[in-house]
Rosetta silent file (secondary structure, phi, psi, omega in degrees, C-alpha in Angstrom):
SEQUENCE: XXXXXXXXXXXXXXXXXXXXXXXXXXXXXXXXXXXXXXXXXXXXXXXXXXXXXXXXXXXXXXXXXXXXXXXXXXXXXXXXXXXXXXXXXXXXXXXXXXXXXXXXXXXXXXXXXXXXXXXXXXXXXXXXXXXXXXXXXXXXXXXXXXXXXXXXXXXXXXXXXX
SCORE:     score description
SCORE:     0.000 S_00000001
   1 L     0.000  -22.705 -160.655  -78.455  -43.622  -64.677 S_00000001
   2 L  -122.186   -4.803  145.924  -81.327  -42.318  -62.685 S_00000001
   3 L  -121.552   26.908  142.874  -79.796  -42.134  -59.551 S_00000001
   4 L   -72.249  -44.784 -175.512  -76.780  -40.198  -61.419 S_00000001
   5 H   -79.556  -12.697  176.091  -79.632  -38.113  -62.493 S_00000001
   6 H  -100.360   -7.176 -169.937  -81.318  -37.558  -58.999 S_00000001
   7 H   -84.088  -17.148 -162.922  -78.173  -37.127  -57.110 S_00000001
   8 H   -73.832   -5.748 -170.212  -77.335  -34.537  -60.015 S_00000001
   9 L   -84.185  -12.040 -165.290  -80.899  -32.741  -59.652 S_00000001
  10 L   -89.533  -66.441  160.740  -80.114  -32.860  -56.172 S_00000001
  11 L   -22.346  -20.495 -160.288  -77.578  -30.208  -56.343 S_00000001
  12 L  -136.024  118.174  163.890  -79.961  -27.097  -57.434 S_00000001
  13 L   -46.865  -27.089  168.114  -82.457  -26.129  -55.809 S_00000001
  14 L   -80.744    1.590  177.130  -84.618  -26.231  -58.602 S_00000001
  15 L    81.524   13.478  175.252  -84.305  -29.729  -58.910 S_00000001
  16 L   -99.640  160.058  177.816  -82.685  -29.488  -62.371 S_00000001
  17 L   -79.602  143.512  167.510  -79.690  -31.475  -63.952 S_00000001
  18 L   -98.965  175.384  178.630  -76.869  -29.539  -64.524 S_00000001
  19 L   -36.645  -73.689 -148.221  -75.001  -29.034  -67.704 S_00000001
  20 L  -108.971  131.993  154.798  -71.773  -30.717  -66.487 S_00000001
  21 E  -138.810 -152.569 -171.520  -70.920  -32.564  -63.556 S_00000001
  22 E  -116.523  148.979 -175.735  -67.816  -34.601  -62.093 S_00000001
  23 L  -142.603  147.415  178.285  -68.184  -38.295  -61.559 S_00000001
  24 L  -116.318  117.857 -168.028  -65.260  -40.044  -59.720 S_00000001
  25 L  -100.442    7.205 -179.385  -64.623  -43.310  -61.216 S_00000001
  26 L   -80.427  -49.221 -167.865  -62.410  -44.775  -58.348 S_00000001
  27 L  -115.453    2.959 -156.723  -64.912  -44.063  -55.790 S_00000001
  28 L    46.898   23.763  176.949  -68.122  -42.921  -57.568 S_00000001
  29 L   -63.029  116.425 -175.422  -68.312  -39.978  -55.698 S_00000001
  30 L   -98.897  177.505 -169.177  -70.342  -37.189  -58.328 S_00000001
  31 E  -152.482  123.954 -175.406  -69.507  -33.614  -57.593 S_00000001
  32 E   -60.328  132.107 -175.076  -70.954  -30.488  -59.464 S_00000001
  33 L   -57.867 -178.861 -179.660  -68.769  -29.318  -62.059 S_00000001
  34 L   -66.602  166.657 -179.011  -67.873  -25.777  -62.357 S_00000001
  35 H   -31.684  -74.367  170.420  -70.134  -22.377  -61.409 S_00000001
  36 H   -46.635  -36.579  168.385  -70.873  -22.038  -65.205 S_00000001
  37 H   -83.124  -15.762 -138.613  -71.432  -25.968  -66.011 S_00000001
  38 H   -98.089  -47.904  176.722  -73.264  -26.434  -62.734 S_00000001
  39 L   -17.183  179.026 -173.368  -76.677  -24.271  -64.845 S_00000001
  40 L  -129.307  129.644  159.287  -79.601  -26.071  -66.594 S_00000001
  41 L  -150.707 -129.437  127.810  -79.232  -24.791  -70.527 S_00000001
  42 L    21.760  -72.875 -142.149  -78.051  -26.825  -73.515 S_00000001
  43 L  -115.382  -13.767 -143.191  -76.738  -29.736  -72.889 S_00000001
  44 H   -94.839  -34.972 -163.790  -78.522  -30.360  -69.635 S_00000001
  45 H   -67.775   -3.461 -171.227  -82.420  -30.145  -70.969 S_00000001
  46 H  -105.050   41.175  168.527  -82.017  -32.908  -73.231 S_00000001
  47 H   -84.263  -37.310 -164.383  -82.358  -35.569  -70.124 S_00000001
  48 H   -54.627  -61.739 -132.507  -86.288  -34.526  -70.280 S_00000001
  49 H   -80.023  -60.383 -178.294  -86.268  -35.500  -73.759 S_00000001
  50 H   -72.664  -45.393 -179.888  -84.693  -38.907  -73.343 S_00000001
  51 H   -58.278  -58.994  174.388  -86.320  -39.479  -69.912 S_00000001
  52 H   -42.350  -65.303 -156.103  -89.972  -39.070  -71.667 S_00000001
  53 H   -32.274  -61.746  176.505  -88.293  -41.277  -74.265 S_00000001
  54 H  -101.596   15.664  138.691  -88.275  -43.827  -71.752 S_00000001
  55 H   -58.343  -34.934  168.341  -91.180  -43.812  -70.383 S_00000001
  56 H   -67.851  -65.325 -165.462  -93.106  -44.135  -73.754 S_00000001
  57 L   -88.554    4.678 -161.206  -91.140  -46.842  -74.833 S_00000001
  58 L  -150.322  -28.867 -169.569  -90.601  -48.882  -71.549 S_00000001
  59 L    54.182   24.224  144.518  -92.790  -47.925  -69.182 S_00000001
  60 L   -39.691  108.708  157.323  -90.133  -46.809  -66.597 S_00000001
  61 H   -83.482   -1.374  173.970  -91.646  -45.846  -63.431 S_00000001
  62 H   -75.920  -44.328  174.888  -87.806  -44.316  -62.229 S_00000001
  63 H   -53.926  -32.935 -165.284  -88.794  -42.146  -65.546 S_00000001
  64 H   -81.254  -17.436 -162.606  -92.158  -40.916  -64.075 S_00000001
  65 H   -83.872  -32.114  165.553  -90.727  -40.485  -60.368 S_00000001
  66 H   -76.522  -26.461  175.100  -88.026  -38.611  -61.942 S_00000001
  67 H   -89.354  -20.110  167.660  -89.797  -36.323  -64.203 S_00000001
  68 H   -65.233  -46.683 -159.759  -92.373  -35.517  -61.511 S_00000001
  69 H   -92.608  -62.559  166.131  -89.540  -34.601  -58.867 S_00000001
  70 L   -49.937  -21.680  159.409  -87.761  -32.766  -61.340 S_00000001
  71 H  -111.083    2.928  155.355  -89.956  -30.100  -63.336 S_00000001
  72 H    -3.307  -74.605  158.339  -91.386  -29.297  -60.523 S_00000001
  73 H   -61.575  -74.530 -166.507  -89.736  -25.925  -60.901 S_00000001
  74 H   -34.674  -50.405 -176.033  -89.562  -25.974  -64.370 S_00000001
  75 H   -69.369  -29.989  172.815  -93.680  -26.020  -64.360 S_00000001
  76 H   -84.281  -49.442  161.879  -94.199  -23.322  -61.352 S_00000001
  77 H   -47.613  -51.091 -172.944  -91.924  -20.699  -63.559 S_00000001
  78 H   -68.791  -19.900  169.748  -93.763  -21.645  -66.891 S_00000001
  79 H   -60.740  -51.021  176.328  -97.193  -21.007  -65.174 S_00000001
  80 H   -53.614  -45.683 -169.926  -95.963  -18.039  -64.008 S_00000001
  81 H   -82.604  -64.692 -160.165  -94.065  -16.888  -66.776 S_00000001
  82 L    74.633   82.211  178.016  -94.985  -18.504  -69.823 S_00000001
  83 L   132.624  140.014  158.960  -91.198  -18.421  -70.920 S_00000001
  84 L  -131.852  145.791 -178.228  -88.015  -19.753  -69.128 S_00000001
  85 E   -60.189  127.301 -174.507  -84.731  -18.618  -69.736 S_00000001
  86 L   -16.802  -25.633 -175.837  -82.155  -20.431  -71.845 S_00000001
  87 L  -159.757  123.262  166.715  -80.041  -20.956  -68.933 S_00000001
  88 L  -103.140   91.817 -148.500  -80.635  -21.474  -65.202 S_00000001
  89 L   -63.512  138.906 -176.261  -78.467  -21.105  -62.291 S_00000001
  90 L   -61.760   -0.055 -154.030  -79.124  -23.965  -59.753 S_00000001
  91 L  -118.605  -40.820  165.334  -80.336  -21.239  -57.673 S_00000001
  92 L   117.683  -40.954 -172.267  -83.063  -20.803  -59.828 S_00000001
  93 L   -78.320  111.958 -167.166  -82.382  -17.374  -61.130 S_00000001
  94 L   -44.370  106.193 -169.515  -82.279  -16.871  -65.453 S_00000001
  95 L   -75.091   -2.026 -176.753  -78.751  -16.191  -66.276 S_00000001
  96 L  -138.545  137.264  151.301  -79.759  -14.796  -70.260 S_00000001
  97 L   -49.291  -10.388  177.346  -82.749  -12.874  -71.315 S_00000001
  98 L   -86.920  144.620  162.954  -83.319  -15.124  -73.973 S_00000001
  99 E  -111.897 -175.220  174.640  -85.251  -18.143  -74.424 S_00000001
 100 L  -118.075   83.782  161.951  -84.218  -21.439  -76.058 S_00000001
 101 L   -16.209  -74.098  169.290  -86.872  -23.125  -78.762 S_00000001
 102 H   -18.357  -73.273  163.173  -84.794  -26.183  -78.384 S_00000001
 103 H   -78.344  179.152  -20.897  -85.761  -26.523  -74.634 S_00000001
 104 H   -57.214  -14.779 -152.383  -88.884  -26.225  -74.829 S_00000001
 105 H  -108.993  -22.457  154.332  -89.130  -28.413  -77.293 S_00000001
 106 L   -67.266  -25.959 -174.767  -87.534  -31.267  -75.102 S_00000001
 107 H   -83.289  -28.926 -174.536  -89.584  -29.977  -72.051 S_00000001
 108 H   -83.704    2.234  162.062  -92.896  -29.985  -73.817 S_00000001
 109 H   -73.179  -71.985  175.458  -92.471  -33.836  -74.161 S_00000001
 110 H   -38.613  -37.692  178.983  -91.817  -34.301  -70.930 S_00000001
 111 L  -113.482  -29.475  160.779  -94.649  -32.239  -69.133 S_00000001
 112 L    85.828   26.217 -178.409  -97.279  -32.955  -72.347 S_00000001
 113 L   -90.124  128.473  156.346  -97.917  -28.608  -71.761 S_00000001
 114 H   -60.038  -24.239 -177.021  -99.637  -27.299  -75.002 S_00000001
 115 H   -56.139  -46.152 -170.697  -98.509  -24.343  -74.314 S_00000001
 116 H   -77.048  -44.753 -158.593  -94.705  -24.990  -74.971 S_00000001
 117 H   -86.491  -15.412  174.837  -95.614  -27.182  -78.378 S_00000001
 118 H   -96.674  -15.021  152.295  -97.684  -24.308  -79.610 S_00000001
 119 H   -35.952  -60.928  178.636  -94.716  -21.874  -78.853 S_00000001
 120 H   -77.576  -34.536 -163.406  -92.380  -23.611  -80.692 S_00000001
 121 H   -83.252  -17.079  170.141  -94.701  -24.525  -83.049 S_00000001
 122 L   -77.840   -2.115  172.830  -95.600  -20.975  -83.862 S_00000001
 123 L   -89.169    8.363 -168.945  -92.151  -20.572  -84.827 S_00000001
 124 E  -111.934  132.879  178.465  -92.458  -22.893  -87.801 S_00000001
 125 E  -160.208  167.972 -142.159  -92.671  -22.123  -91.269 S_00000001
 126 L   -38.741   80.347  162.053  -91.998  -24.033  -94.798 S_00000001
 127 L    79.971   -5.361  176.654  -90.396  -26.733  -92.911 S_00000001
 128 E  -122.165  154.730  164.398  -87.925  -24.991  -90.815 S_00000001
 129 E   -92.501  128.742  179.797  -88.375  -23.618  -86.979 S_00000001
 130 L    17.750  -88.723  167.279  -87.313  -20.068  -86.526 S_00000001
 131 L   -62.483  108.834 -167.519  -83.289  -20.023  -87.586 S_00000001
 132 L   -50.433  -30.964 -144.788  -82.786  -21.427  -90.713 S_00000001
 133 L   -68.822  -32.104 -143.565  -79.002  -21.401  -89.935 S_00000001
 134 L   -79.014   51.869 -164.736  -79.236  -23.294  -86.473 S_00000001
 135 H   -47.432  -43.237  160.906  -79.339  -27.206  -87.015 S_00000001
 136 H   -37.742  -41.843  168.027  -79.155  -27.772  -83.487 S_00000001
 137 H   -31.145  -57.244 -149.757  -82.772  -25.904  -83.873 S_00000001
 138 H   -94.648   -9.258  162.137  -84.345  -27.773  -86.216 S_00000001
 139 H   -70.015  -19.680 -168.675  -83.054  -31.261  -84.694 S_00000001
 140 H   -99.632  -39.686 -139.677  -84.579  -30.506  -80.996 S_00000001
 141 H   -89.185  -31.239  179.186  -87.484  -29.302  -82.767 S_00000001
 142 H   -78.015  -37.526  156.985  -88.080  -32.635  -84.844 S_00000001
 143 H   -87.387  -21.157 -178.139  -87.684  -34.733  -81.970 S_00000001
 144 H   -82.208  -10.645  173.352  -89.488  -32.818  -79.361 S_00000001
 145 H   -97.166  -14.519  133.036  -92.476  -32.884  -82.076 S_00000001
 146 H   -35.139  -69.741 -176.036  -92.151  -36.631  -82.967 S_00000001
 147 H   -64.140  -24.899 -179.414  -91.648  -37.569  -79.598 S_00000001
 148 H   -77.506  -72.570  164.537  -95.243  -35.038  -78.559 S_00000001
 149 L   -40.207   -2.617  166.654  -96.782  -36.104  -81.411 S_00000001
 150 L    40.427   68.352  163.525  -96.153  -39.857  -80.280 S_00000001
 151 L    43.100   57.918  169.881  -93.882  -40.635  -83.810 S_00000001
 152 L   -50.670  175.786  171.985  -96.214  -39.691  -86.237 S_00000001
 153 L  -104.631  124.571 -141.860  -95.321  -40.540  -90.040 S_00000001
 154 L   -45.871  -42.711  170.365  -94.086  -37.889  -92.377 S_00000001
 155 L   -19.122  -82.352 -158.314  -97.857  -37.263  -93.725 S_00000001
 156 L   -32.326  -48.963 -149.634  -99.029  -37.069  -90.510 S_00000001
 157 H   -79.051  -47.397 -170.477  -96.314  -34.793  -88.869 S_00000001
 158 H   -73.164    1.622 -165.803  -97.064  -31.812  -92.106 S_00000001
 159 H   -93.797  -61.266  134.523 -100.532  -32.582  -91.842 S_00000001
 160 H    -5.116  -60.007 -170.661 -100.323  -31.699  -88.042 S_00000001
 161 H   -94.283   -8.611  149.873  -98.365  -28.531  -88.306 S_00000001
 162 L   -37.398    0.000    0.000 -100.830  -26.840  -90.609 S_00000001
């Protein structure tokens, strides 16, 4: 998995996983998927999330060598910025005006930035994060604040967002 993930990180200049990519099971060749899957959004940000995961729980050094060489970018933009856009063109430039609560909330595991957990976290209110509607929402939000919060116990975690 983690040199599927470095050849795919390898593609973008920013050093991010894309959404989608192509894997050839005859010859193992991977190949980036199309213009529109080849971005960092959605489905792509929740390697950080899992990647942390298994560093915490394992004490993978492929996780730290990978999460170093990969948020690179991510980490030069948020300094800059303080926000990144929902979706990122391997090129680097933010394809929506929008941001996504979700990542951040896998990325602030990953890089251990306060900044990002008090973002999202300012977004919180009787138990839900910003859309009530969005379930994807409030599932990224409960693991990127578990996993940040290094799997507090229900007490803990409302005691904590208070």
């Amino acid at each position: 998995s983690y040199h599927v993930l470095s050849t795919v990180s390898a593609f973008a200049k920013t050093g991010l996983p894309a959404d989608w990519v192509q894997l050839n099971i005859r010859n193992g060749q991977i190949t980036p998927a199309s213009e529109k899957d080849s971005s960092f959004s959605y489905d792509a940000f929740r390697v950080f999330w899992r990647i942390h995961l298994d560093r915490e729980l394992f004490g993978e050094p492929r996780a730290d060598e990978y999460l170093r060489k990969s948020l690179a970018w991510i980490m030069s933009e948020w300094d800059k910025h303080q926000k990144l856009p929902a979706v990122i063109s391997p090129a680097g430039k933010g394809l929506v005006e929008y941001e996504s609560l979700e990542m951040l909330s896998a990325l602030m595991c990953a890089t251990g930035n306060e900044a990002m957990h008090k973002k999202l976290n300012a977004a919180y209110s009787q138990g839900i994060w910003s859309d009530k509607d969005s379930s994807y929402l409030q599932n990224w939000a409960w693991f990127g604040n578990a996993l940040y919060n290094r799997f507090p116990g229900p007490f803990e975690f409302e005691t904590n967002q208070r």
